[in-house]
N, C-alpha and C positions, 0 to 999 in steps of 0.2 A: 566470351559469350555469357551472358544472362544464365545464372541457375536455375531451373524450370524446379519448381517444389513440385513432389509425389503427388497425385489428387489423394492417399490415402493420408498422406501429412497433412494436405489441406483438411479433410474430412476432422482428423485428431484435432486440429484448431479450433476446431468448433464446439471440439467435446470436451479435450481438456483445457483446461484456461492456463494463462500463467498465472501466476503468483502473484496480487498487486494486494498491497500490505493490508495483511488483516490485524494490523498492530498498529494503528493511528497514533495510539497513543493517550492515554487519560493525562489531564490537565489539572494539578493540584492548583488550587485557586491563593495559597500563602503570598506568594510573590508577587503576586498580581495587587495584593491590597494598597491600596495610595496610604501612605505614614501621614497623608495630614488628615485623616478618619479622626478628628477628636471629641467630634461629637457624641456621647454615650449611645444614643437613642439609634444612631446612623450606625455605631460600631458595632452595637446589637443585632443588627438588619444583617449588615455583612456576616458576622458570626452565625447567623443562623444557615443563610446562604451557602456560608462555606460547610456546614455540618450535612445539608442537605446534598450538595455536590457529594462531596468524599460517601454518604448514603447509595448515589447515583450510582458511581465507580465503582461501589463493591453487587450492585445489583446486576450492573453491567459483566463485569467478571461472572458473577453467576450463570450469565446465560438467564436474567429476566430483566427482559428487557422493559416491556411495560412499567412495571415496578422504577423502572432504570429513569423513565421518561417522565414518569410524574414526577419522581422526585428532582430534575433538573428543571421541570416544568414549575412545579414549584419556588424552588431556587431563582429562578431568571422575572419571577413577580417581586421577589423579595431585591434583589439587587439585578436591577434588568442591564446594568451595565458592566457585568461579570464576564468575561471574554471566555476564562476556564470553562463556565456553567456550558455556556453555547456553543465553545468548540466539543465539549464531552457530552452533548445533548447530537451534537452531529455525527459525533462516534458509534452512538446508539442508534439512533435511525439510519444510517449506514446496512450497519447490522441488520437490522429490519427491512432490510431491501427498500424504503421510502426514501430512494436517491435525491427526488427534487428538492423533497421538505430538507433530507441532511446537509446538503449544499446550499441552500436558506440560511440555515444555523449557524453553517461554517463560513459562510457574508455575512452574515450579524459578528462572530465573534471576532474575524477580521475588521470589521469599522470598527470596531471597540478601541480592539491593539493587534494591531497588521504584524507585528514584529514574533509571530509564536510560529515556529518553526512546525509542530506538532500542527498545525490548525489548518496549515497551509497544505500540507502530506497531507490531511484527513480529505481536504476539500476534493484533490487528486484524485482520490480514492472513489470516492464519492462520484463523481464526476467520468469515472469509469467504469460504474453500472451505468450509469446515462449513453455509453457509449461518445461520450465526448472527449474524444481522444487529446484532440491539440490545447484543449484548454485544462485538461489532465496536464499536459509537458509543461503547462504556463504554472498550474500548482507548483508541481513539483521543484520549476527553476527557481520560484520564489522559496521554497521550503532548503534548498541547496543556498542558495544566495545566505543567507539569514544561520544557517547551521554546515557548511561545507565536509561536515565527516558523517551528516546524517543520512547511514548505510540504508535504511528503509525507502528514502527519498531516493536514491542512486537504482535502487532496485525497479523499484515502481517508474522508475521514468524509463527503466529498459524494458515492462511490459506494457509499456504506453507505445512506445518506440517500437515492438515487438507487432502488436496488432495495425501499424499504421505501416507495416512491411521494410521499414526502417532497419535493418537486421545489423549493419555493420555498426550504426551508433549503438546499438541496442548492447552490443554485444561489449563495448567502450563501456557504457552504462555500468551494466551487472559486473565487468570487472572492477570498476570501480568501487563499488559497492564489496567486492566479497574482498579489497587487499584494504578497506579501511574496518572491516569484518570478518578473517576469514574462516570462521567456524559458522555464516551466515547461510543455511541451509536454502532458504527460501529465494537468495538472490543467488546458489550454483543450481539451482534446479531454470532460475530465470534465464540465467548464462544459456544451459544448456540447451534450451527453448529459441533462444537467438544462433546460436549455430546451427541446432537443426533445421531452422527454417533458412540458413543459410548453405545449406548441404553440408557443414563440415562434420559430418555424423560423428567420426574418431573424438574428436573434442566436445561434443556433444553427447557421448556415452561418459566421457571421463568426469563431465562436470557432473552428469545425473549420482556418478558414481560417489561423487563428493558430498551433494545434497543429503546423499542417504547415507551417510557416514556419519553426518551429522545430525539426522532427522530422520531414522529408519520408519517412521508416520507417514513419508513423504510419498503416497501410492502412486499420484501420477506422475512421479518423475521413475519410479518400478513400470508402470503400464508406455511410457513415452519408451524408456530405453529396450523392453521388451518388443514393440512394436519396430523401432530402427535395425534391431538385430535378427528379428524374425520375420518382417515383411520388407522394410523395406531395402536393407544392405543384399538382401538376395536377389531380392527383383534389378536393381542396381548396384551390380558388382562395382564398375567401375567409379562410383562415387563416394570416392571416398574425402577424407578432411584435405588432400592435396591436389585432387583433380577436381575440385565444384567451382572452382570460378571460369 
């Protein structure tokens, strides 16, 4: 039989989110430059671009973002065919909650160069403030495809996976993520998100227990495991991690 989730679970769903990576990723723009740049005038352009990016990145870190965005805004007039500038211009508007424009950015930086692992995760990301879940799993598959140990991508495609009621892949997912990771705080808190809405609460306390082992920060996986232990394992004795399915 079908696990019927608590409506107080469901209610938590709405309040606490999982975890879909607030760590995109900043994109150093070095690797990216084409060695046949021999032109002074063209080299200058890019060097300035890439001074303006790495400006970006440390604005970004600060928590200003504005500041963040002119200067990638600037950057992307100077070499408009910079993939780095516009996948880290998508990281910031991200941030900024201006989902559509960051998922914009992060299709500019992908027709650039498709091949950036980071850019692809960001788009993901992005893409679930929009609420667009299945084309979040299409990020993501591409962002795994391209870097297959990249634990952030494994994480976030189990809170893509998570809100689409998908709980047993989900749950495949974030462990994937926490054994190519396992001190990855962020993906046992996601874990433990896919078992609880899977009823297996026991393993669903143990991962929250994990998360915060590692990331004692981690308040809503304190507020998830406190509510499994105090609302809902009493109201349902019998559900526990070997009787929910």
């Amino acid at each position: 039989m079908k696990h019927r989730i608590p409506l107080l679970l469901l209610l938590l769903f709405l309040l606490i989110p999982v975890i879909s990576a607030a760590a995109e990723g900043s994109v150093s723009p070095h690797d990216e430059i084409s060695a046949s740049l021999n032109d002074s005038a063209l080299s200058q352009s890019t060097d300035s671009a890439s001074v303006l990016n790495e400006e970006g990145i440390a604005f970004d870190e600060a928590g200003r973002y504005e500041e963040a965005l002119v200067a990638y805004e600037n950057a992307s007039r100077i070499d408009p065919d910079s993939a780095p500038v516009w996948s880290n211009m998508g990281v910031t508007l991200r941030k900024m909650g201006r989902y559509e424009e960051a998922v914009s950015a992060f299709d500019t930086a992908i027709g650039i160069n498709p091949d950036l692992a980071v850019t692809w995760n960001g788009r993901g990301v992005a893409l679930s403030g929009l609420g667009n879940y299945s084309e979040e799993l299409y990020s993501y598959s591409r962002a795994i495809a391209l870097d297959p140990t990249y634990s952030w991508a494994f994480s976030n495609t189990g809170a893509a996976l998570i809100h689409l009621g998908r709980y047993d892949e989900a749950i495949e997912a974030c462990r994937r993520a926490t054994s190519i990771d396992p001190e990855f705080a962020a993906a046992w808190y996601n874990l433990g998100n896919a078992y609880a809405y899977s009823g297996r609460y026991d393993e669903a306390i143990a991962s929250y227990d994990i998360a915060l082992r590692w990331d004692e920060s981690l308040t809503d996986a304190m507020e998830m495991k406190k509510i499994i232990l105090e609302e809902i394992l009493p109201a349902h004795p019998d559900n526990r991690s070997g009787q929910s399915r």
